[in-house]
N, CA, C and O atoms as a Maestro MAE file, in Angstrom:
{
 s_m_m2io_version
 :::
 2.0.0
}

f_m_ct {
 s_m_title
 :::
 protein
 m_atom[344] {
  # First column is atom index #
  i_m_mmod_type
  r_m_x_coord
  r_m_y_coord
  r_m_z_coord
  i_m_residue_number
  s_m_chain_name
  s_m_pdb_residue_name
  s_m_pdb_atom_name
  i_m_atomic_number
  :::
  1 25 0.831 -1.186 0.000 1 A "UNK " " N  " 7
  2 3 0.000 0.000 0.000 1 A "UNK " " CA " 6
  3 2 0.870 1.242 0.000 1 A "UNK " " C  " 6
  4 15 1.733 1.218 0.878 1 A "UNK " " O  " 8
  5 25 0.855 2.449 -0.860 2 A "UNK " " N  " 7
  6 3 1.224 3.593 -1.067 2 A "UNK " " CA " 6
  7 2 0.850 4.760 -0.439 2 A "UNK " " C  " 6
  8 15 -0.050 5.183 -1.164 2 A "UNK " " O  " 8
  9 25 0.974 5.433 0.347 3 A "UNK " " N  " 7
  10 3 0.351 6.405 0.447 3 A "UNK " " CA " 6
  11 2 0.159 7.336 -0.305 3 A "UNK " " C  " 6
  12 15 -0.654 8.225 -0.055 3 A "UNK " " O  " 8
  13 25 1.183 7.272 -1.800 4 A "UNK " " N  " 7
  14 3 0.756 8.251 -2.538 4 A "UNK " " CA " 6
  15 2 -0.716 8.331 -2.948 4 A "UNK " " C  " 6
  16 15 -1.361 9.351 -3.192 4 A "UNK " " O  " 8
  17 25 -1.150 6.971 -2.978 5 A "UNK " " N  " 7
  18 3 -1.951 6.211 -4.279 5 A "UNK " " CA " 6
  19 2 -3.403 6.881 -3.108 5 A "UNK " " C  " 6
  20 15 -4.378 7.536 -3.477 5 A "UNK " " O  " 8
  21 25 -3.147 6.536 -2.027 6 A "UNK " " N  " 7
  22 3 -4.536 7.007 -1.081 6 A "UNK " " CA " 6
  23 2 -5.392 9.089 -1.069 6 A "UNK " " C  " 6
  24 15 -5.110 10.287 -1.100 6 A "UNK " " O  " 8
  25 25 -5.943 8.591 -1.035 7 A "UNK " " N  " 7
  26 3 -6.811 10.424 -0.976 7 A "UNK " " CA " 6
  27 2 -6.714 10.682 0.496 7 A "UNK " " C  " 6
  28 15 -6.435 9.995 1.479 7 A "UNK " " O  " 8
  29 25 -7.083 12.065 0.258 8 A "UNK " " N  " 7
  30 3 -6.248 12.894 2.236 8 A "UNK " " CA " 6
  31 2 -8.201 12.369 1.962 8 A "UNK " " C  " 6
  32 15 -8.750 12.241 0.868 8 A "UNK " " O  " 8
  33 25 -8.986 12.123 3.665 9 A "UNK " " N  " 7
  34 3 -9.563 12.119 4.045 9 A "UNK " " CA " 6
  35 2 -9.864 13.066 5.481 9 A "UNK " " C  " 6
  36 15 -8.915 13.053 6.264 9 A "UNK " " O  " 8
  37 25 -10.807 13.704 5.822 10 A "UNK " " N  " 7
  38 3 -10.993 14.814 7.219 10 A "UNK " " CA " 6
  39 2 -10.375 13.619 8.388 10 A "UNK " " C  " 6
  40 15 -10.698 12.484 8.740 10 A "UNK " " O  " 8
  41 25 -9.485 14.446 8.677 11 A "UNK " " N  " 7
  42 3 -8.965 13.805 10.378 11 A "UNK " " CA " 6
  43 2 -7.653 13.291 10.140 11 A "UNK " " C  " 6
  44 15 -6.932 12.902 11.058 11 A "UNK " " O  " 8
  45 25 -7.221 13.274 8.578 12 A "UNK " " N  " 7
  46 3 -6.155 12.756 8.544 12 A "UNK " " CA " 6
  47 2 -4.687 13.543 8.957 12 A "UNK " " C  " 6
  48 15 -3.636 12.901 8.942 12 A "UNK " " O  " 8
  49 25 -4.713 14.856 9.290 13 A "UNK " " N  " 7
  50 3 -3.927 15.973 9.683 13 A "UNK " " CA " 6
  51 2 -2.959 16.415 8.391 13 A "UNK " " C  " 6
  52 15 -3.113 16.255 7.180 13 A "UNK " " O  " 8
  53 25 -2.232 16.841 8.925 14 A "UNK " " N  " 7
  54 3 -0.944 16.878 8.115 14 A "UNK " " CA " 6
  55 2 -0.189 15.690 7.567 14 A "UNK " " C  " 6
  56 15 0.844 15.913 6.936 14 A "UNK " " O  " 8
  57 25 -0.647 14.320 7.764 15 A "UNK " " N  " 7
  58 3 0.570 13.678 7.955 15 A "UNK " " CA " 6
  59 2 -0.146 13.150 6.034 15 A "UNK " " C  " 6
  60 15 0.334 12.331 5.250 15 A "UNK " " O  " 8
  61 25 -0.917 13.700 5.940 16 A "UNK " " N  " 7
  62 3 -1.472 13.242 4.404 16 A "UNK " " CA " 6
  63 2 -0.845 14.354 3.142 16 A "UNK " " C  " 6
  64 15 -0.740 13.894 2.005 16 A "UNK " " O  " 8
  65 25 -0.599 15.243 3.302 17 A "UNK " " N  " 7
  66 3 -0.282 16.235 3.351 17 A "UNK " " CA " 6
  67 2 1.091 15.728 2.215 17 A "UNK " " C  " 6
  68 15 1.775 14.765 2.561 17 A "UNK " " O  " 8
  69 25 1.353 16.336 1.094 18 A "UNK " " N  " 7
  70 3 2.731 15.630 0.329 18 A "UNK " " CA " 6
  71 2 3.298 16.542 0.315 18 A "UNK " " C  " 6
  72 15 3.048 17.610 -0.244 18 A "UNK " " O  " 8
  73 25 4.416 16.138 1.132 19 A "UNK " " N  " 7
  74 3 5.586 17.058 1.334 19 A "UNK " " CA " 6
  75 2 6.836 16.491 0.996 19 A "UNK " " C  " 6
  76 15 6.928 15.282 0.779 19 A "UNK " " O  " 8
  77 25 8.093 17.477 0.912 20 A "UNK " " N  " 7
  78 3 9.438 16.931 0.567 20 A "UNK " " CA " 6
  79 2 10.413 15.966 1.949 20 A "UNK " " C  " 6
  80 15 9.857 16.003 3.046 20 A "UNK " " O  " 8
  81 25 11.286 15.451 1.906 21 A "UNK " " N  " 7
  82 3 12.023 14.581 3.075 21 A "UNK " " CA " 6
  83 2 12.180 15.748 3.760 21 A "UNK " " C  " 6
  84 15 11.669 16.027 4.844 21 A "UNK " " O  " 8
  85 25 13.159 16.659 2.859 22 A "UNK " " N  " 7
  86 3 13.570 17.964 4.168 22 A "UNK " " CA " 6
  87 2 12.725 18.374 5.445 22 A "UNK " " C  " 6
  88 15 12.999 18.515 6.637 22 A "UNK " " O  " 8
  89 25 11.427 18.523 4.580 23 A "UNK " " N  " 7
  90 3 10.397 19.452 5.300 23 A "UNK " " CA " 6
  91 2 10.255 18.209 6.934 23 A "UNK " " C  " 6
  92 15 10.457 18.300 8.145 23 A "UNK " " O  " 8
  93 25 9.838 17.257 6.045 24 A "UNK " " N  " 7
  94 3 9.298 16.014 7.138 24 A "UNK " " CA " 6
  95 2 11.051 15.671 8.105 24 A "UNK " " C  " 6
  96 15 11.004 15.269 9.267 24 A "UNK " " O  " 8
  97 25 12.173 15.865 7.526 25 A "UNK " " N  " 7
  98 3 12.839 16.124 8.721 25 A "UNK " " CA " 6
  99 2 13.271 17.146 9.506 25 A "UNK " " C  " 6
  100 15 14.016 16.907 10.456 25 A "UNK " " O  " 8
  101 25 12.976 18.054 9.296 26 A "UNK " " N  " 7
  102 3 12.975 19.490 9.817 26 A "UNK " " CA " 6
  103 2 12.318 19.594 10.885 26 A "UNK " " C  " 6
  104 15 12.807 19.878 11.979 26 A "UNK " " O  " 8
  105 25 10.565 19.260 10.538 27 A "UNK " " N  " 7
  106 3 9.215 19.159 11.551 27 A "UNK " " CA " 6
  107 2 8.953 17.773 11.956 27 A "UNK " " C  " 6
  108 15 7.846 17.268 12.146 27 A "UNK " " O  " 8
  109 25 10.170 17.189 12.071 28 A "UNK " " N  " 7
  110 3 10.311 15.854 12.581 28 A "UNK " " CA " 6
  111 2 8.746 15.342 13.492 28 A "UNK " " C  " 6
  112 15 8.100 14.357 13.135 28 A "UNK " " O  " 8
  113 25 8.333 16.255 14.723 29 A "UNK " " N  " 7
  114 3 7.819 15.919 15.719 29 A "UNK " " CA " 6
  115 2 5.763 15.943 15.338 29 A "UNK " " C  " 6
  116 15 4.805 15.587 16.025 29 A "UNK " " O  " 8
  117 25 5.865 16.512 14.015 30 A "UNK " " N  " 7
  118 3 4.515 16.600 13.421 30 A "UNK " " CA " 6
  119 2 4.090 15.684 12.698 30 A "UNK " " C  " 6
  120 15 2.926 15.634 12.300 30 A "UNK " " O  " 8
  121 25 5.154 14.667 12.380 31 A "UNK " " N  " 7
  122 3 4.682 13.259 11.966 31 A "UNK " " CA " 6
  123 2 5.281 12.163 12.859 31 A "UNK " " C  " 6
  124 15 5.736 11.196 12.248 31 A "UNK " " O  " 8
  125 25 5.324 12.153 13.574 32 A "UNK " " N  " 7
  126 3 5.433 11.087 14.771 32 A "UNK " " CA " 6
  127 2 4.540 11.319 15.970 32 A "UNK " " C  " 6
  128 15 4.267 12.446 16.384 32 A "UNK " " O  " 8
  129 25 4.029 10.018 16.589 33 A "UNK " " N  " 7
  130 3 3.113 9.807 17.073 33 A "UNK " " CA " 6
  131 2 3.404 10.339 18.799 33 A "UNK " " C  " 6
  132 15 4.575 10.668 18.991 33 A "UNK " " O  " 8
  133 25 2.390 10.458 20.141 34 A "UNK " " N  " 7
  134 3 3.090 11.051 20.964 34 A "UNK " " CA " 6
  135 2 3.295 9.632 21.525 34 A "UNK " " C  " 6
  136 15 2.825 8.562 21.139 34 A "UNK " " O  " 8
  137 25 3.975 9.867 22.355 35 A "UNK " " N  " 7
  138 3 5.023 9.176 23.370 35 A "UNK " " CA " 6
  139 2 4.385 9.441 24.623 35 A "UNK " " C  " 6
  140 15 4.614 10.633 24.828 35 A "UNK " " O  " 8
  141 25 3.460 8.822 25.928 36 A "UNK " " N  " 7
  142 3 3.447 8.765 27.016 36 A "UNK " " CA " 6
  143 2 4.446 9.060 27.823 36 A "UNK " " C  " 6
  144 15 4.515 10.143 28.403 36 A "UNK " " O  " 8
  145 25 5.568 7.853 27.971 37 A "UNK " " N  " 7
  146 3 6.511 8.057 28.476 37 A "UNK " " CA " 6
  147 2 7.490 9.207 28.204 37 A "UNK " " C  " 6
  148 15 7.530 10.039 29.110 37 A "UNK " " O  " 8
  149 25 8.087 9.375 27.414 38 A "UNK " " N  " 7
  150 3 8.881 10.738 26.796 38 A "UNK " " CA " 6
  151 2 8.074 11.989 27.873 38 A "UNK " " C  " 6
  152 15 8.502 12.638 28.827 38 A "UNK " " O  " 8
  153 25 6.583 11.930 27.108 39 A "UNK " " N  " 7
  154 3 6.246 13.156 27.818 39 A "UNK " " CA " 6
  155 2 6.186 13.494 29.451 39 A "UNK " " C  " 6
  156 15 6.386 14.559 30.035 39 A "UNK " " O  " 8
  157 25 5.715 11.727 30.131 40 A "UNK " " N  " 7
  158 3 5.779 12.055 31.599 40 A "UNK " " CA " 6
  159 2 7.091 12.139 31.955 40 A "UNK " " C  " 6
  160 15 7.124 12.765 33.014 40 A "UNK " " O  " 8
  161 25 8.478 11.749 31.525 41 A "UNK " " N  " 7
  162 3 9.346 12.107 31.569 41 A "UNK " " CA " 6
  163 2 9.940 14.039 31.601 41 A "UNK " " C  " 6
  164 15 10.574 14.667 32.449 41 A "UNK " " O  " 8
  165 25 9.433 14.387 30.443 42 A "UNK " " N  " 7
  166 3 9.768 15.797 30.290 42 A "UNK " " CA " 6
  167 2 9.181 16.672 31.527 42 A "UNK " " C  " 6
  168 15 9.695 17.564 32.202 42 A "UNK " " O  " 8
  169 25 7.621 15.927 31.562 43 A "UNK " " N  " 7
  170 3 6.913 17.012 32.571 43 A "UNK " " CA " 6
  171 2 7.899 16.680 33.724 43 A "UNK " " C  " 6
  172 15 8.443 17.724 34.083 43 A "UNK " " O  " 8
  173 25 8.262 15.770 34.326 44 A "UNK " " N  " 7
  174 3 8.993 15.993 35.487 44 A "UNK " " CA " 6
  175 2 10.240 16.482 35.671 44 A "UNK " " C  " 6
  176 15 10.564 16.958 36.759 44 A "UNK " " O  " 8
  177 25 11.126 16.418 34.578 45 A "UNK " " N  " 7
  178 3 12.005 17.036 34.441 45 A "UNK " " CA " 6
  179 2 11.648 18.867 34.962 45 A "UNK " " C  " 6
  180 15 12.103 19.588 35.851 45 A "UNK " " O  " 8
  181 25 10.472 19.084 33.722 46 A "UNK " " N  " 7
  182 3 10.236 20.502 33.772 46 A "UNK " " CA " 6
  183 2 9.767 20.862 35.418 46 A "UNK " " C  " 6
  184 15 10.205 21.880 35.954 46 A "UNK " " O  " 8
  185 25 8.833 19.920 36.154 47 A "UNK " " N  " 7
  186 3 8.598 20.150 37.640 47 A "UNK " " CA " 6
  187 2 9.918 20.156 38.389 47 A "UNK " " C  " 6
  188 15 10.141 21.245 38.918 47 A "UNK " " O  " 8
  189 25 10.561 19.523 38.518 48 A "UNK " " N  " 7
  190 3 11.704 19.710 39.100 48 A "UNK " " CA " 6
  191 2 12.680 20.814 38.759 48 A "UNK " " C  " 6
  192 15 13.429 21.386 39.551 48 A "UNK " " O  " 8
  193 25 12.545 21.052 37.304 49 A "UNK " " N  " 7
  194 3 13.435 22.784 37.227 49 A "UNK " " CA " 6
  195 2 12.789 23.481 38.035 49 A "UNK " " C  " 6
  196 15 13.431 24.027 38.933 49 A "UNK " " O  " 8
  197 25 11.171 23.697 37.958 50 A "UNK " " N  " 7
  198 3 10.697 24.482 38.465 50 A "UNK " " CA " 6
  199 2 10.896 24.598 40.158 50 A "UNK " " C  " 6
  200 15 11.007 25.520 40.966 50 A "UNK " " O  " 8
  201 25 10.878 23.365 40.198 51 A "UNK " " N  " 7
  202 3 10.873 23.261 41.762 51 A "UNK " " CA " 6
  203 2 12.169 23.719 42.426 51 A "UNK " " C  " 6
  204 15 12.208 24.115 43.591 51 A "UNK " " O  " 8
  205 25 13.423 23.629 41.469 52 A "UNK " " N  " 7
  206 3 14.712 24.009 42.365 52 A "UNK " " CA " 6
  207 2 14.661 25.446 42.315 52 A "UNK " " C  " 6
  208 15 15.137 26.107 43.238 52 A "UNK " " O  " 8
  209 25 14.152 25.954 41.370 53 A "UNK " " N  " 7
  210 3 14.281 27.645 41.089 53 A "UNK " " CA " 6
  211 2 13.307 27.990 42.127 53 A "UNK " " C  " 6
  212 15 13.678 29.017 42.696 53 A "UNK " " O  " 8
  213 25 12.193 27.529 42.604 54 A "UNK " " N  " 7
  214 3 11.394 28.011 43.787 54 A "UNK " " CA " 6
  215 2 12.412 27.612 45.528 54 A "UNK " " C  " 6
  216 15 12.602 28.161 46.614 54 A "UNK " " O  " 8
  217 25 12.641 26.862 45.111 55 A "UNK " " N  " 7
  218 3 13.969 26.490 46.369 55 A "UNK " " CA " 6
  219 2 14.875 27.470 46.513 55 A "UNK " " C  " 6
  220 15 15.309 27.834 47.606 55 A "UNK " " O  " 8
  221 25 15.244 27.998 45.288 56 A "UNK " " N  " 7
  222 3 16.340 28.743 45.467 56 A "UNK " " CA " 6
  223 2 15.951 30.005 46.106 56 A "UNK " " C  " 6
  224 15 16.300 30.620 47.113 56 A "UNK " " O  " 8
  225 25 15.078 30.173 45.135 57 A "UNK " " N  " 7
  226 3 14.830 31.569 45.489 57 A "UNK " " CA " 6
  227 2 13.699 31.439 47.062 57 A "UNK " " C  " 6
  228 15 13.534 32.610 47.403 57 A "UNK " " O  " 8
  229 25 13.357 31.028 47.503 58 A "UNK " " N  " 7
  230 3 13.110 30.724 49.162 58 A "UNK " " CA " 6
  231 2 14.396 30.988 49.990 58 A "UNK " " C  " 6
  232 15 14.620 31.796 50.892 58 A "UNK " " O  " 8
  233 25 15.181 30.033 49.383 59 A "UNK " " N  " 7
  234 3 16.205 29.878 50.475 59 A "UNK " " CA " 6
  235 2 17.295 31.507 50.279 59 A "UNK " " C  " 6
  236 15 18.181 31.866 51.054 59 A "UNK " " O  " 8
  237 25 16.887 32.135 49.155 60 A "UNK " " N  " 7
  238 3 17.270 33.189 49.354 60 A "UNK " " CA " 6
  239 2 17.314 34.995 49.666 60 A "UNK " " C  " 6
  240 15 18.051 35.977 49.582 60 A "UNK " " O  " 8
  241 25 15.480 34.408 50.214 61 A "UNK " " N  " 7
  242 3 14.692 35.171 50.809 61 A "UNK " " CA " 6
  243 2 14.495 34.994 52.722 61 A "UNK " " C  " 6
  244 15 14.109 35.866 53.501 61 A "UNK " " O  " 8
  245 25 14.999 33.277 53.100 62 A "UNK " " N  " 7
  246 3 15.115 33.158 53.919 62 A "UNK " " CA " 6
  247 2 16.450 33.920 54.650 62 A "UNK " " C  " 6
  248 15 16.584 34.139 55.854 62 A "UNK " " O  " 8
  249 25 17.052 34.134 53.954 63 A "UNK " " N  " 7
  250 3 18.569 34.675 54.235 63 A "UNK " " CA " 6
  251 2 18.731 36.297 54.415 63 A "UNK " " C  " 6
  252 15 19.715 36.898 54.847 63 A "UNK " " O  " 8
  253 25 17.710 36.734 54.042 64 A "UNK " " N  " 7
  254 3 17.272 37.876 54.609 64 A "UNK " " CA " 6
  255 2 17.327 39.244 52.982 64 A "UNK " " C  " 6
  256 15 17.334 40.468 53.105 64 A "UNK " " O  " 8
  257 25 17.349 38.601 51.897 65 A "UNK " " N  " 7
  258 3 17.244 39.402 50.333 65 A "UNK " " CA " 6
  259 2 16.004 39.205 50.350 65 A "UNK " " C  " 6
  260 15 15.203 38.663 51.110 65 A "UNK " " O  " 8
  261 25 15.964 39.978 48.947 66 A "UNK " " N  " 7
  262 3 14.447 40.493 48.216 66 A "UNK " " CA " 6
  263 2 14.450 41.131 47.128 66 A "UNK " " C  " 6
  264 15 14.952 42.255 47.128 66 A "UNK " " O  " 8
  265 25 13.934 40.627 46.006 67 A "UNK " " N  " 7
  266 3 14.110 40.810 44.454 67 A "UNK " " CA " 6
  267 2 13.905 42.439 44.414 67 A "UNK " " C  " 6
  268 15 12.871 42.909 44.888 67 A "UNK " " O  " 8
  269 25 14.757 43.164 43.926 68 A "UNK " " N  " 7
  270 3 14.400 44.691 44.015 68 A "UNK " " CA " 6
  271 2 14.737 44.630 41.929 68 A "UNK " " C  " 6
  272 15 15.507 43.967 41.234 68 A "UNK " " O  " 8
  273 25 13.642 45.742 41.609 69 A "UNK " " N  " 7
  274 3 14.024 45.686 40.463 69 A "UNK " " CA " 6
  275 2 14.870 47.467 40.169 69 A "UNK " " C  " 6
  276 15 14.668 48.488 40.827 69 A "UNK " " O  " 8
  277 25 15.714 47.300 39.085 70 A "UNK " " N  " 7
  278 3 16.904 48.065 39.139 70 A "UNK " " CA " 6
  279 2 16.226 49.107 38.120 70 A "UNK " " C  " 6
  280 15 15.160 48.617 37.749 70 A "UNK " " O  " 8
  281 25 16.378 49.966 37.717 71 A "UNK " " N  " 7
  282 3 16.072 51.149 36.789 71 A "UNK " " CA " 6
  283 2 15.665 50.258 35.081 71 A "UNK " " C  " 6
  284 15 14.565 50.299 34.531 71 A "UNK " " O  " 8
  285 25 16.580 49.715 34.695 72 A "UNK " " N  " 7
  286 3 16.509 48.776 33.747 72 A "UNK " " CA " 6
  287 2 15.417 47.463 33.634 72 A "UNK " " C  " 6
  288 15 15.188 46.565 32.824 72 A "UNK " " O  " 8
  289 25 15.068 47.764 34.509 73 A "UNK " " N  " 7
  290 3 14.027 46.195 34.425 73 A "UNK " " CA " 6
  291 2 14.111 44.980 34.435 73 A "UNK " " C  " 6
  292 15 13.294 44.077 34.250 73 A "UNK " " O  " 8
  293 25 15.836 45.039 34.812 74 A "UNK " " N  " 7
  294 3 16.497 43.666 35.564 74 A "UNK " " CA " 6
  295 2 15.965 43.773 36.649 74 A "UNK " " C  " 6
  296 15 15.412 44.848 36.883 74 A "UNK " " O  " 8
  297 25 15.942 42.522 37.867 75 A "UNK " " N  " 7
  298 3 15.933 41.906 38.766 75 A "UNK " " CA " 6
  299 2 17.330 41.661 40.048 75 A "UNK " " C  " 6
  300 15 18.109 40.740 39.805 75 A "UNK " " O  " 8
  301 25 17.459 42.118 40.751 76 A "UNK " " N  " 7
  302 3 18.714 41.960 41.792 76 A "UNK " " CA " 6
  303 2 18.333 41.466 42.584 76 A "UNK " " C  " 6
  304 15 17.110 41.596 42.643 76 A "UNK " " O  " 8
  305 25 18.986 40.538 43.792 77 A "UNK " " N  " 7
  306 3 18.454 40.316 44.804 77 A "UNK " " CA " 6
  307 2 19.144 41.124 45.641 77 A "UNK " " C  " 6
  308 15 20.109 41.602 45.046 77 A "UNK " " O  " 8
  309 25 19.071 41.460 46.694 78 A "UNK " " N  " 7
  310 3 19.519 42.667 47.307 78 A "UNK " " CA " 6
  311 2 19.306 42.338 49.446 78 A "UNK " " C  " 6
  312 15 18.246 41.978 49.959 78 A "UNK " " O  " 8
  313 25 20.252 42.531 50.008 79 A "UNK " " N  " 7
  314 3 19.990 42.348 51.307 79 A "UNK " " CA " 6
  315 2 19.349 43.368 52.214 79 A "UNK " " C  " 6
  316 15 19.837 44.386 52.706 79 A "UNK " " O  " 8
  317 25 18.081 42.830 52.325 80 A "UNK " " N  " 7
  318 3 17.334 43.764 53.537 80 A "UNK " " CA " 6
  319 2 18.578 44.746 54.244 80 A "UNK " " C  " 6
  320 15 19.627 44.201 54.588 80 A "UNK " " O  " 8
  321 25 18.397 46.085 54.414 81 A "UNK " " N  " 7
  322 3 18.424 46.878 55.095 81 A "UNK " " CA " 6
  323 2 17.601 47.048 56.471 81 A "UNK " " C  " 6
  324 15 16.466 46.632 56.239 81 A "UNK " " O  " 8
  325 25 17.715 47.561 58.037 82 A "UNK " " N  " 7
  326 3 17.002 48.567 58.533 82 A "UNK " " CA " 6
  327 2 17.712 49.928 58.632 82 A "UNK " " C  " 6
  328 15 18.851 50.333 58.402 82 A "UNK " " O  " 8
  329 25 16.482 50.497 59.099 83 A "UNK " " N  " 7
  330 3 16.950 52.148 59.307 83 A "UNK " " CA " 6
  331 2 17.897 52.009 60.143 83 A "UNK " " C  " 6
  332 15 18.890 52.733 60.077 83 A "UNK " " O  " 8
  333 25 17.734 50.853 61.274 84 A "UNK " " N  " 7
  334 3 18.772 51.454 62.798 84 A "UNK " " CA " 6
  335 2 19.852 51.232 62.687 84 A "UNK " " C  " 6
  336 15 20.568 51.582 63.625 84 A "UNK " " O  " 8
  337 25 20.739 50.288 61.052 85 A "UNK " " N  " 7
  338 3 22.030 49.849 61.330 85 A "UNK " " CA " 6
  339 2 22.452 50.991 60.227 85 A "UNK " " C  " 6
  340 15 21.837 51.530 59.307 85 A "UNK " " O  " 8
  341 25 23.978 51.127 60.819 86 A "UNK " " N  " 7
  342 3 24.495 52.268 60.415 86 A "UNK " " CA " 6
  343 2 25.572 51.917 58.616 86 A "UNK " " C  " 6
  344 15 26.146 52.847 58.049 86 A "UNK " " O  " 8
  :::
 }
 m_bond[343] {
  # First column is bond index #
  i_m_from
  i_m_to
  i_m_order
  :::
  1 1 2 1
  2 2 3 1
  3 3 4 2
  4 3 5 1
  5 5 6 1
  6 6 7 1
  7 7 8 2
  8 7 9 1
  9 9 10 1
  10 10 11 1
  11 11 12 2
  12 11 13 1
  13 13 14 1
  14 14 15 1
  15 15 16 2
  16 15 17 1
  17 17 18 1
  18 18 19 1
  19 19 20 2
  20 19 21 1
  21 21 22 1
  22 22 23 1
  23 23 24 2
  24 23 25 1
  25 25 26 1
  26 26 27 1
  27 27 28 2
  28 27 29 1
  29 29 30 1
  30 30 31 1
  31 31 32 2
  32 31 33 1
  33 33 34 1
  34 34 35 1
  35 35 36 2
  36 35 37 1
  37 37 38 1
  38 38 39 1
  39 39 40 2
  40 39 41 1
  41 41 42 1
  42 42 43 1
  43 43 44 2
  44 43 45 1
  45 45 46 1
  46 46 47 1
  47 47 48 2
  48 47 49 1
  49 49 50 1
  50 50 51 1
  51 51 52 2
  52 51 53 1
  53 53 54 1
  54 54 55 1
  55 55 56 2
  56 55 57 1
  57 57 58 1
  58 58 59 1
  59 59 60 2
  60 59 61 1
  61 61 62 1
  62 62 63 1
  63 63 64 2
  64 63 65 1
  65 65 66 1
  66 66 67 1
  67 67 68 2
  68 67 69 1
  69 69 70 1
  70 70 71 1
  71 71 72 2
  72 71 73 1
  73 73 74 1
  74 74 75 1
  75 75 76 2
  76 75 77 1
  77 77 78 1
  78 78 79 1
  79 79 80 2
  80 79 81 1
  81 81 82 1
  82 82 83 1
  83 83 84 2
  84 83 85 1
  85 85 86 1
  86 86 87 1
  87 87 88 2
  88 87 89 1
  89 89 90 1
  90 90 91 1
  91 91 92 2
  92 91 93 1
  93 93 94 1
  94 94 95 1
  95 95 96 2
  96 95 97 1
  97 97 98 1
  98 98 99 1
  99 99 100 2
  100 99 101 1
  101 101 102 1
  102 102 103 1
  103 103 104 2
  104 103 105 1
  105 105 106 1
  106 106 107 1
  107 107 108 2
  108 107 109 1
  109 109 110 1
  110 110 111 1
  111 111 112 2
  112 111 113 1
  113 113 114 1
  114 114 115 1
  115 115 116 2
  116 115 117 1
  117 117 118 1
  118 118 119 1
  119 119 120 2
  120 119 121 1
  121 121 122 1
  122 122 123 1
  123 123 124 2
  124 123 125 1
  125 125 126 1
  126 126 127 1
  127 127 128 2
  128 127 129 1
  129 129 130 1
  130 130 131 1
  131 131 132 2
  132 131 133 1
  133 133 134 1
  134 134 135 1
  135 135 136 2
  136 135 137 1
  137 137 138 1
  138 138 139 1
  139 139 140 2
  140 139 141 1
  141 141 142 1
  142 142 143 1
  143 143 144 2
  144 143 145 1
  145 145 146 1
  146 146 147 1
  147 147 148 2
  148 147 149 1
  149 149 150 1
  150 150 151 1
  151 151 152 2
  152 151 153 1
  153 153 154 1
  154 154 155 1
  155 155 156 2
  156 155 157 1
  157 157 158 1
  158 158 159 1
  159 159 160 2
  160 159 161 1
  161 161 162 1
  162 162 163 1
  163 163 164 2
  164 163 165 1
  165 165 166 1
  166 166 167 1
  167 167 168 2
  168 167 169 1
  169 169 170 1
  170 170 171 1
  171 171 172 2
  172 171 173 1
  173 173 174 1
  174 174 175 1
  175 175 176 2
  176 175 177 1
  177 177 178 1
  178 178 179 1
  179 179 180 2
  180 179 181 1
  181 181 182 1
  182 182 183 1
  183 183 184 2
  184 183 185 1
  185 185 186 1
  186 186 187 1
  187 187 188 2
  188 187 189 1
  189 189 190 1
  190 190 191 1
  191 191 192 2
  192 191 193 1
  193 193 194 1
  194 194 195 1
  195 195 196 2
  196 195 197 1
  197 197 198 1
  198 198 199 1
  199 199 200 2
  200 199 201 1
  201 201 202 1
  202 202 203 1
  203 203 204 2
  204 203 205 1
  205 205 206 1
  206 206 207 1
  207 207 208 2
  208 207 209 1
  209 209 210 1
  210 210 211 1
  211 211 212 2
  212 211 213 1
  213 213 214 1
  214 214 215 1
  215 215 216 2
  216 215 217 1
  217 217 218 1
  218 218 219 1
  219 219 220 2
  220 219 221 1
  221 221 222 1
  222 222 223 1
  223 223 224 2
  224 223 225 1
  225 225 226 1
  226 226 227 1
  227 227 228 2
  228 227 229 1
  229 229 230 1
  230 230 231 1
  231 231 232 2
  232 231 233 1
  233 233 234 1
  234 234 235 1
  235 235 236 2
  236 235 237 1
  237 237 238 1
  238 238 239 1
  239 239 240 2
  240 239 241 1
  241 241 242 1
  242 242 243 1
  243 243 244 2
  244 243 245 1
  245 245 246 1
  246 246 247 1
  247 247 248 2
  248 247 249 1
  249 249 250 1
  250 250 251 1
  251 251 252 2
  252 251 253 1
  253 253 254 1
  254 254 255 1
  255 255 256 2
  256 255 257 1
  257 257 258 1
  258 258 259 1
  259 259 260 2
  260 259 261 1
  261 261 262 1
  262 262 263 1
  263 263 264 2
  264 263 265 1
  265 265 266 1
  266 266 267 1
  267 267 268 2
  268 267 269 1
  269 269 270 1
  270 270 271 1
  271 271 272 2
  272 271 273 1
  273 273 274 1
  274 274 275 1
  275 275 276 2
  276 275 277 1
  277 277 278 1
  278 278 279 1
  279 279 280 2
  280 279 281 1
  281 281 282 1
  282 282 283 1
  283 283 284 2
  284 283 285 1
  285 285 286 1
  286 286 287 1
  287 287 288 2
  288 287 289 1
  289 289 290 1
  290 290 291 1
  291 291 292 2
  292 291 293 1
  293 293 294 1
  294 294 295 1
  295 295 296 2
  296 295 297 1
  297 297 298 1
  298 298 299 1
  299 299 300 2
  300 299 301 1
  301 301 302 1
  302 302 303 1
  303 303 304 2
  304 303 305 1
  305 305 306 1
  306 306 307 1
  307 307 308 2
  308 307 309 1
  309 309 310 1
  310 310 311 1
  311 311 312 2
  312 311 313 1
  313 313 314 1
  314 314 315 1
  315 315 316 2
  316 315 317 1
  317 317 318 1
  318 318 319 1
  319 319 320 2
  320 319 321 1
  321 321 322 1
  322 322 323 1
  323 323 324 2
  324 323 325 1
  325 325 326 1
  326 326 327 1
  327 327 328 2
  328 327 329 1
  329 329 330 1
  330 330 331 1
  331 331 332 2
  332 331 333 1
  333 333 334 1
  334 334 335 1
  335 335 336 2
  336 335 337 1
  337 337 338 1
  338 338 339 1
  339 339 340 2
  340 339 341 1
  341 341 342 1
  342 342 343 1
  343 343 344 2
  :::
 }
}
């Protein structure tokens, strides 16, 4: 069986679609099917970035900083001040 030889039918996406090798290796991930695993993989990966960057920045608010933003619209962390120390 060919796929040339077949007609695109509704639902068939892109993958009916006649395109060149380049294209189909370029957009590699638009004709391959998803992956369960891969993806619960990634999401935890991505939870755990997230989660150390919330760690960090805790543990560096616990320490007595606080994100001050600078004229530029960068971000510093910066150590609490009070008035009474000289």
């Amino acid at each position: 069986m060919s796929n040339k030889n077949k007609e695109a039918a509704p639902g068939d996406g892109i993958r009916s679609l006649r395109t060149s090798n380049v294209f189909r290796l370029v957009n590699f991930e638009l004709y391959t099917k998803p992956n369960i695993v891969i993806m619960g993989l990634g999401l935890v990966a991505l939870g755990g970035c997230l989660g150390y960057i919330a760690y960090m920045r805790q543990k560096y608010e616990d320490l007595g900083y606080y994100g001050a933003i600078k004229d530029d619209g960068s971000e510093e962390f910066v150590k609490k001040k009070s008035k009474w120390d000289s």
